[in-house]
Structure formats: C-alpha cells, structure tokens
N, C-alpha and C positions, 0 to 999 in steps of 0.2 A: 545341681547340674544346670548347664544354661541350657535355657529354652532356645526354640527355634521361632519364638514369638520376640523374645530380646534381641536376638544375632543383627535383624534388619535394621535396628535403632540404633546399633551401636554406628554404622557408619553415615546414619543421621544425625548423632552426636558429633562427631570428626567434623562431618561438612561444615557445620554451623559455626563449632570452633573456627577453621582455617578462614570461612567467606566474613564472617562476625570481628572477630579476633586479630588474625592476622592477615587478613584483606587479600590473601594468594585463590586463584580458583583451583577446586581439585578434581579432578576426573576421577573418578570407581574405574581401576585396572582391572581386579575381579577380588572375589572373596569366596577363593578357594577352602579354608580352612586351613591352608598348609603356612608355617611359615619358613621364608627364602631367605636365604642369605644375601646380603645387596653384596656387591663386589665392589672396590676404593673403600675410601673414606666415611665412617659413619659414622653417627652421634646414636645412639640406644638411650632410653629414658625408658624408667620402670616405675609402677608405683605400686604397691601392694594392696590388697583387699581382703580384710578378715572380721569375719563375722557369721553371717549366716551364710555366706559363700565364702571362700577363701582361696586366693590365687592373686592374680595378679595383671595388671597393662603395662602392654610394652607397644612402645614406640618404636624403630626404627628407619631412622633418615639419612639420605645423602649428605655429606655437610655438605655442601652447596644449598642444599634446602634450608640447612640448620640455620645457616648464614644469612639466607635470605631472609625466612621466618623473623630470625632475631634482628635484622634489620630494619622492618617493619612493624614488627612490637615494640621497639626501642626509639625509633625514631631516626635513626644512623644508618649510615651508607654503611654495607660487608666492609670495608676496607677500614671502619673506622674502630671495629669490633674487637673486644677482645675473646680469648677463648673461653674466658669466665662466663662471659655474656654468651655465648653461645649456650653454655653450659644451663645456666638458670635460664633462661628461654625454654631450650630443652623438658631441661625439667618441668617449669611452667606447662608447657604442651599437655604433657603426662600428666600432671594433676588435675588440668582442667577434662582431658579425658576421661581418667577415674573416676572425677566428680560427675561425672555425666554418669558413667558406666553403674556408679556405686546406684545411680537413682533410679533406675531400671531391674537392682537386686531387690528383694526381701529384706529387709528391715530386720535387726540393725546389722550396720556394715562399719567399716572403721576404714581410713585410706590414712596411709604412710606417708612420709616424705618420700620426694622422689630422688631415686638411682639412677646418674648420667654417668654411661662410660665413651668414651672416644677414641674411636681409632682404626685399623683393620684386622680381618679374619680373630674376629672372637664371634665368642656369642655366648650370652645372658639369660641363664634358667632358672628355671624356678623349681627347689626340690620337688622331687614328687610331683613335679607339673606336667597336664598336659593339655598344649595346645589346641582349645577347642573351639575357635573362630579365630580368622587373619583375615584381612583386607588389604588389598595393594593399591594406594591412590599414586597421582602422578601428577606433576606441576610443569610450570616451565622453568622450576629451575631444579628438576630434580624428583627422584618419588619418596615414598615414605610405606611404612606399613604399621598398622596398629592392630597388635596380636591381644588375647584373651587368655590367657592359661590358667587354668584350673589346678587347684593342688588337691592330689586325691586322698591326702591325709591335714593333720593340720598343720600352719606353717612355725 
C-alpha cells in the first residue's frame, strides 16, 4: 500500500520532471486522490509497476499540453509535430514519472513500457485497480494529472 509519507514526493517528482525536463512551469491544482476526467482532446500515458508494489502511472493531458511539452523536448514549433512525436513524448513523460515513482517503492520494482492512447471520452484502467493518489497540475498551455493506481491483485 502506498504510504502517505510517498503521496508528497510523488508530485516533487512531476515538478522536477516538467521545470528540468521540459522547461513548462506547473502549478499543484490540488491532490484530491480522485481521478477527473479532462473534457476535449487528451493524450493518457501509462506505465506499469510490478514487483513489490504493483499498479501502475498514469498520465493524463490536454493535447495542447501534449503538443506543447513535445515541443520543447523536441526542439520544434507544435505546428511542426507529428502525432508520433507527440505520442513518444507522451510516453517519455510516463516513463520518467514511473522512474521517479518506482524509487520511492520497495525494492525490487520492474516498470513497463509505456501506453499512449489519444483522443476523447475514454478512459484507461488498470484491472483490479484502484486509484490511490491523483494530482491535478496546470500550465499555460493546458493541465495534466498524474494518477497512482494500485492493483489489488497481481497484474
């Protein structure tokens, strides 16, 4: 189970990625535990985590963020981008997330490639998951949230 000694780091992880990584500032909207459904356009990046915890990080973004982000890790204007590119960016996000998240687990942990789906009104579970820390940041070009789900069996 996740502590509530980890929960605070997880979105000291995020910050460091976005200000380090990809140069966007991000605001803490709050970190209710719940996760929202964004409304338009989103990119979702997932990575899994198994080992002595098992569950999984999830991402989800505006594509305006997505666009942005991978703009800036890329080096190219949004206009110049393809959807691939958004996609492995995306995914990029998530893995550096999970890398973060995995190091705050119990030893040993194992992280996946990462799951990018794109597009509206879906949403991406995790069997037997549940939801046990979300955080809502927000940009100027867009918000994002990076949820924690825990699998209550193994995945």
């Amino acid at each position: 189970m996740i502590t509530t000694e980890i929960t605070p780091r997880i979105d000291t992880v995020s910050e460091g990625i976005w200000s380090s990584m990809v140069n966007i500032p991000i605001t803490l909207k709050n970190n209710s535990g719940t996760r929202a459904a964004r409304p338009g356009k989103i990119v979702t990046s997932s990575v899994q985590i198994v080992g002595s915890w098992n569950g999984a990080v999830c991402l989800d973004m505006d594509e305006s963020l997505a666009r942005s982000a991978t703009a800036s890790l890329v080096g190219l204007t949004p206009s110049e981008l393809t959807n691939d590119d958004v996609r492995d960016a995306a995914g990029e996000l998530a893995n550096m997330t999970a890398g973060g998240v995995k190091e705050l687990l119990p030893h040993p942990c194992q992280i996946s490639l990462p799951t990018v789906v794109t597009g509206t009104d879906f949403q991406v579970t995790v069997p037997q998951g549940v939801v046990v820390y979300c955080s809502e940041f927000e940009t100027e070009f867009g918000g994002f949230s990076v949820a924690l789900i825990e699998a209550e069996g193994t995945l």
